[in-house]
LUMZA-954463 format. One record per residue (C-alpha): residue number from 0; residue in three letters; x, y, z. Coordinates in nm, 2 decimals. Example, Ala and Ser with C-alpha at 12.3 -4.5 7.8 and 13.67 -1.06 7.14 Angstrom:
% LUMZA-954463
   resi   resn       px       py       pz
      0    ala     1.23    -0.45     0.78
      1    ser     1.37    -0.11     0.71
This chain:
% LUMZA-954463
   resi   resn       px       py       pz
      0    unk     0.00     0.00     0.00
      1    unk     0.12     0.37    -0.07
      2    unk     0.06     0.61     0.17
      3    unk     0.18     0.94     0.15
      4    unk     0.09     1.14     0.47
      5    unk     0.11     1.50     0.56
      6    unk     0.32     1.65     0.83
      7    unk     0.05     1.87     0.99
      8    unk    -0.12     1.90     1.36
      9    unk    -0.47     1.76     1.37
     10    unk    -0.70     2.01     1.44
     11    unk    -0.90     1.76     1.67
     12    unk    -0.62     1.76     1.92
     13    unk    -0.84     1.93     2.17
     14    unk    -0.86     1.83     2.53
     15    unk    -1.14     1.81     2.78
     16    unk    -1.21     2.21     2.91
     17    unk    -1.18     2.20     3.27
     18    unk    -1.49     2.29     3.41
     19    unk    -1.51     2.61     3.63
     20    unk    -1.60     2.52     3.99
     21    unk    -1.86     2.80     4.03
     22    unk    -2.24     2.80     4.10
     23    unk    -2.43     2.51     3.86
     24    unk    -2.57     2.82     3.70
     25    unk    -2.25     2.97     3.62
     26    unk    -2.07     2.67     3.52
     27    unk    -1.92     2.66     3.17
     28    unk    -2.02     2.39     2.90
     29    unk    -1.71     2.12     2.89
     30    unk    -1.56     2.10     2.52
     31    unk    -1.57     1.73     2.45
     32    unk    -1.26     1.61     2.42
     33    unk    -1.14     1.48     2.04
     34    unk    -1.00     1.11     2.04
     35    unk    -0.98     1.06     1.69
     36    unk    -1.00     1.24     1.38
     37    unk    -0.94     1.24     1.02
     38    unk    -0.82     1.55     0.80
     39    unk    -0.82     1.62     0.43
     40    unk    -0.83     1.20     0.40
     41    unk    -0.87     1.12     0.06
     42    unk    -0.82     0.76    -0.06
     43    unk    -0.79     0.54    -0.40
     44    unk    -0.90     0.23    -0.50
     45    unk    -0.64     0.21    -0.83
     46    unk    -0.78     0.48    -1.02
     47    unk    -1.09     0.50    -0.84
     48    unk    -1.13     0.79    -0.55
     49    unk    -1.40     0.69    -0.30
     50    unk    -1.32     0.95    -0.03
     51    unk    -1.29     1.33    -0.09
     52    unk    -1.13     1.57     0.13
     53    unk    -1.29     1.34     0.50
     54    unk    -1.23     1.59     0.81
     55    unk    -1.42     1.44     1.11
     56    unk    -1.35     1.45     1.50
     57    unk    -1.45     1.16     1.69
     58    unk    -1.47     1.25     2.06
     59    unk    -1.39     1.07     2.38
     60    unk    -1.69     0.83     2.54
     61    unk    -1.95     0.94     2.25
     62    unk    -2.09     0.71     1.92
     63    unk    -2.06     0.88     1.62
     64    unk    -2.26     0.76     1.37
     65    unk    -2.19     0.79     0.99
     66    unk    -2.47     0.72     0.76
     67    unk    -2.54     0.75     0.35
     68    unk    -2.65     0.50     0.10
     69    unk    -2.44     0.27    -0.01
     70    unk    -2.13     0.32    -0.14
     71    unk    -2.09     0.62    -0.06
     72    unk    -1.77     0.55     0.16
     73    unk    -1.86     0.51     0.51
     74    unk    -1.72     0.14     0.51
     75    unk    -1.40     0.26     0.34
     76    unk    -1.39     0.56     0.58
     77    unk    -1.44     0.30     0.89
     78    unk    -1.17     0.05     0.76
     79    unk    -0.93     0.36     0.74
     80    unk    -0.91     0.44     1.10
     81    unk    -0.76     0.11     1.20
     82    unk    -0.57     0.08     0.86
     83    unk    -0.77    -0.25     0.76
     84    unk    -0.74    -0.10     0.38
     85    unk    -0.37    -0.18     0.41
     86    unk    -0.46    -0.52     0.33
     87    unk    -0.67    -0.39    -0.02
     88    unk    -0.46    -0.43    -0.29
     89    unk    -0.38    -0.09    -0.54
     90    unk    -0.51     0.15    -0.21
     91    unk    -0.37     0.48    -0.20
     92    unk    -0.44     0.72     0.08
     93    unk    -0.37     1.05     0.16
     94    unk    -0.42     1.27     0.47
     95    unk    -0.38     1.21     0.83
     96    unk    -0.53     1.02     1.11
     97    unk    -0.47     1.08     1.44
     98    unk    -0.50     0.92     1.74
     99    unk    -0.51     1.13     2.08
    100    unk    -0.21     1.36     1.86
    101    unk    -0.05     1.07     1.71
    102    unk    -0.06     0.98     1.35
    103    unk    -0.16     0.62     1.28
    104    unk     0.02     0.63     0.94
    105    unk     0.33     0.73     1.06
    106    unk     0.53     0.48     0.91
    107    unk     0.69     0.40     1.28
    108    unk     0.36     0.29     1.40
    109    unk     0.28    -0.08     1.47
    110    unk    -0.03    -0.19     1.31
    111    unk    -0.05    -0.46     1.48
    112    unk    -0.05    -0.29     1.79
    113    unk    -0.27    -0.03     1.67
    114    unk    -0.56    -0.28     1.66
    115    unk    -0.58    -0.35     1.97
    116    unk    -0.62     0.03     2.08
    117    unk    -0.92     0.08     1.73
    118    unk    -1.07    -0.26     1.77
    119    unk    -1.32    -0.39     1.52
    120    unk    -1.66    -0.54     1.52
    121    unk    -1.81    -0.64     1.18
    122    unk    -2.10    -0.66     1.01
    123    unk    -2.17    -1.08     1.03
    124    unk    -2.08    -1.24     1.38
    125    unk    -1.73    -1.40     1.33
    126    unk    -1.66    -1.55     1.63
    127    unk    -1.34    -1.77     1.64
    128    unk    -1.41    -2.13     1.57
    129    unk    -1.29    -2.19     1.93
    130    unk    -1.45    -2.18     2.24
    131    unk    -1.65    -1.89     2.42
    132    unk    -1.31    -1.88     2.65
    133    unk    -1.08    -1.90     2.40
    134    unk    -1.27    -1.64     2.18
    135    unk    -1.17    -1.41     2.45
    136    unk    -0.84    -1.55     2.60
    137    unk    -0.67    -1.57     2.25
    138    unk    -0.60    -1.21     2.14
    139    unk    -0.46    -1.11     2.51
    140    unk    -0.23    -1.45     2.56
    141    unk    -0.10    -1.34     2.20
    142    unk    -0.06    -0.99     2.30
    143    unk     0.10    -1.07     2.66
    144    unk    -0.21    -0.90     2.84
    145    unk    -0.21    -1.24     3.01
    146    unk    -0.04    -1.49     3.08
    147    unk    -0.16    -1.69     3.42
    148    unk    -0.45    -1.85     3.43
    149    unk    -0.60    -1.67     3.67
    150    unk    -0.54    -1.35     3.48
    151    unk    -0.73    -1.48     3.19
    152    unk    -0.98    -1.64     3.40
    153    unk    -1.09    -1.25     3.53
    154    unk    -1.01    -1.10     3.21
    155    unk    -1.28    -1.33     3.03
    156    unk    -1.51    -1.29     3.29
    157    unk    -1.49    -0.92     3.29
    158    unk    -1.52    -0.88     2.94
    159    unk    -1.83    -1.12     2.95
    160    unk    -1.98    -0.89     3.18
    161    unk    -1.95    -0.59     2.99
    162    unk    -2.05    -0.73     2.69
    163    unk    -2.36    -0.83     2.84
    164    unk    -2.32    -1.22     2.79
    165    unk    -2.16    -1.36     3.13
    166    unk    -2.47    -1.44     3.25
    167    unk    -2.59    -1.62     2.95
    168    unk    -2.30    -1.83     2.92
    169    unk    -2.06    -1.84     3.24
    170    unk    -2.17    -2.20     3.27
    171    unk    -2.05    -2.32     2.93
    172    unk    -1.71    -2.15     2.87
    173    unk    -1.61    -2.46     2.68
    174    unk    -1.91    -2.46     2.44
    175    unk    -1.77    -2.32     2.09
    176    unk    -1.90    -2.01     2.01
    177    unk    -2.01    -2.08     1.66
    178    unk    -2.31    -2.28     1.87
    179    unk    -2.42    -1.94     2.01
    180    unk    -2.72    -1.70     1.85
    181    unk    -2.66    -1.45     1.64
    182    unk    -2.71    -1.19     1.93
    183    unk    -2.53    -1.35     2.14
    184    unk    -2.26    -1.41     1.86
    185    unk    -2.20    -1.02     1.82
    186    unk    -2.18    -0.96     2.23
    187    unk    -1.89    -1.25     2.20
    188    unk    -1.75    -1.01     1.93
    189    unk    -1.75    -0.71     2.08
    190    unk    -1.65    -0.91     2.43
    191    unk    -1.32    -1.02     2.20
    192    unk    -1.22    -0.67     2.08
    193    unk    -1.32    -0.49     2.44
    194    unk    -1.09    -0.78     2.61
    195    unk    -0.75    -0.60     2.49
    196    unk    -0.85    -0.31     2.62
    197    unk    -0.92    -0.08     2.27
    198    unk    -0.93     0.36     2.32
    199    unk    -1.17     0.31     2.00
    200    unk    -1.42     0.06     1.86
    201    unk    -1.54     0.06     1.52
    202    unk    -1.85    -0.13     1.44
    203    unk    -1.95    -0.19     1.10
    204    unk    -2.33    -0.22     1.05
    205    unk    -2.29    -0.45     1.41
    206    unk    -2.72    -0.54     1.38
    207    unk    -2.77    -0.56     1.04
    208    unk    -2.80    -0.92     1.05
    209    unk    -2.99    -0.94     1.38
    210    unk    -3.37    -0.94     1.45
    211    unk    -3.52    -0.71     1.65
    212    unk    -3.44    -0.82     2.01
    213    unk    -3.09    -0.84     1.98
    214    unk    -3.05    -0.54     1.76
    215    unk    -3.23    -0.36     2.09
    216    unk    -2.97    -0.58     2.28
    217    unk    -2.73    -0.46     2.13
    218    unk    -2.76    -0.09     2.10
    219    unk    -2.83    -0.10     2.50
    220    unk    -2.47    -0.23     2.50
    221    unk    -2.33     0.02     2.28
    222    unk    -2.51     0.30     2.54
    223    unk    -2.33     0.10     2.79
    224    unk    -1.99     0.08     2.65
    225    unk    -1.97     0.43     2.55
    226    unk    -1.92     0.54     2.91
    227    unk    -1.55     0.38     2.87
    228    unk    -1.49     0.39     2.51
    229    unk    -1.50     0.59     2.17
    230    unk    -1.72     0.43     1.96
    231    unk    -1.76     0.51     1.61
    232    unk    -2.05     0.30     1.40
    233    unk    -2.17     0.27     1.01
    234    unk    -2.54     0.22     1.02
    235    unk    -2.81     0.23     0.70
    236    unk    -3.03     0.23     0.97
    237    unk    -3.16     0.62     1.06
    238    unk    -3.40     0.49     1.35
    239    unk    -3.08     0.33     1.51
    240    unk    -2.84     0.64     1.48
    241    unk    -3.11     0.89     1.62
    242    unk    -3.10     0.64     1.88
    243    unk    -2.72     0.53     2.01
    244    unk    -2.52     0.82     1.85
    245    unk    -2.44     1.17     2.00
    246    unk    -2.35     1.30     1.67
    247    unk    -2.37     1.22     1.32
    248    unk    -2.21     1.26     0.96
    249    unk    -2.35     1.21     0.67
    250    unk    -2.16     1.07     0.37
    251    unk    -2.25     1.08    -0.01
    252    unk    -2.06     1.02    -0.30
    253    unk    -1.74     0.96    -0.09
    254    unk    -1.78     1.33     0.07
    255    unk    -1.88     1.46     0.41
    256    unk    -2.21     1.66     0.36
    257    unk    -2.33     1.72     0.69
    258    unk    -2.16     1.66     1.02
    259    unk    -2.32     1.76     1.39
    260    unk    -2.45     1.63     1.70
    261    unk    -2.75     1.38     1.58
    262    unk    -3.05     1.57     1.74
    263    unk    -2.96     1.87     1.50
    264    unk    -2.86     1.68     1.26
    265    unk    -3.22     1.45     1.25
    266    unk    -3.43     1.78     1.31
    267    unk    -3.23     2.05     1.16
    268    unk    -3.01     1.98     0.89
    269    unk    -2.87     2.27     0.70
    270    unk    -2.81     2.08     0.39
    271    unk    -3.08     1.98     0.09
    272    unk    -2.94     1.66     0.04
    273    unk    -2.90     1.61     0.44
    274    unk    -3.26     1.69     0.48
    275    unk    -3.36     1.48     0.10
    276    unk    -3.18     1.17     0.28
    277    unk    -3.37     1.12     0.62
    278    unk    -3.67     1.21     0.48
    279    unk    -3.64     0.95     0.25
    280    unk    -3.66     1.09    -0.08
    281    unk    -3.33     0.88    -0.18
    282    unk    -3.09     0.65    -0.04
């Protein structure tokens, strides 16, 4: 892959305002704090753009949702922010991403190692062909996380827990977890990629294949998690945006259109095609 990356400051390398310990009344708004963010990303499939000129902040403990038809880049976008397009023959990118001030295309950084901090949940369940423990034991024995039992016996656990599954299956660790539901297939996924302890987790389209209970299942997880994580999520879905995400951007024809917190976004757009898009008149 050819990446050619600029040597600029992200603008998103904001930190949390501290708050001014006055009366409630008086007290000042906190800036969020940015933990990721792309600027002027563009990127090349061969010959082919599919993203123009991407600038996005993705702050700390918040789900940003993107949203646009289809192919209109927010898969590619996704894929970008933990360099899984590196594995895309003929990709070209330019641009930066950051990560809390640090350039993830720098070409001193460790992909490997970056995955574990901008873990991944996809759109299908693909839970290891092991067993519910080893689904969640593998990644941090690999990565040195840990190494006594005990350790991974609490790390598993703990991950279970915030995943939502540990009660649904703390009594059959040893059951594979291909034999699970598709619900509880995606909490074992997103148990896996929270067990290493990620900054970020990207989740492409993570309900798209579940039916309605789990898809409310799951998004009461993602409400959960986002009190611990930055969580950034590619949804067709309007109804679940309006409904996990903070804020919002809106992709078409590989470009940013619209970008704010979701409530404005949903009942105030300022763009035609913004407003043309959640009203349904295409997509």
């Amino acid at each position: 892959m050819e990446t050619e990356v600029k040597n600029t400051t992200s603008a998103g390398a904001a930190t949390m305002a501290q708050k001014v310990e006055t009366l409630p009344s008086e007290r000042q708004t906190a800036t969020p704090e940015v933990k990721m963010s792309a600027s002027d990303l563009n990127l090349w499939y061969g010959d082919t753009q599919a993203l123009h000129d991407i600038n996005l902040d993705m702050y700390a403990r918040e789900v940003t949702a993107l949203i646009g038809p289809s192919g209109c880049g927010k898969s590619t976008f996704l894929r970008c922010l933990n360099r899984m397009n590196d594995l895309i023959p003929q990709v070209h990118i330019k641009g930066n991403v950051m990560l809390e001030g640090e350039d993830i295309y720098d070409p001193s950084v460790d992909v490997v190692q970056l995955r574990t901090f901008v873990g991944m949940v996809f759109q299908k369940p693909n839970p290891f062909p092991k067993s519910i423990y080893e689904n969640i034991a593998y990644a941090p024995r690999l990565h040195g996380t840990g190494t006594s039992r005990s350790e991974l016996d609490d790390l598993v656990e703990s991950s279970l827990k915030r995943a939502g599954l540990w009660n649904e299956v703390a009594d059959r660790l040893d059951t594979p977890g291909t034999e699970l539901s598709g619900g509880q297939q995606q909490r074992l996924c997103i148990a896996r990629a929270i067990a290493v302890n990620p900054e970020v987790i990207l989740m492409d389209e993570p309900a798209s294949a579940l039916d309605p209970l789990a898809t409310a299942t799951v998004e009461e997880l993602i409400h959960e998690l986002k009190d611990n994580y930055t969580i950034v999520i590619v949804t067709h879905n309007l109804q679940q945006a309006a409904r996990v995400a903070g804020y919002t951007a809106f992709f078409h024809m590989g470009r940013i259109v619209e970008v704010n917190d979701t409530d404005t976004l949903f009942t105030n757009p300022k763009e035609q095609r913004t407003e043309d898009y959640i009203t349904g008149r295409f997509g």
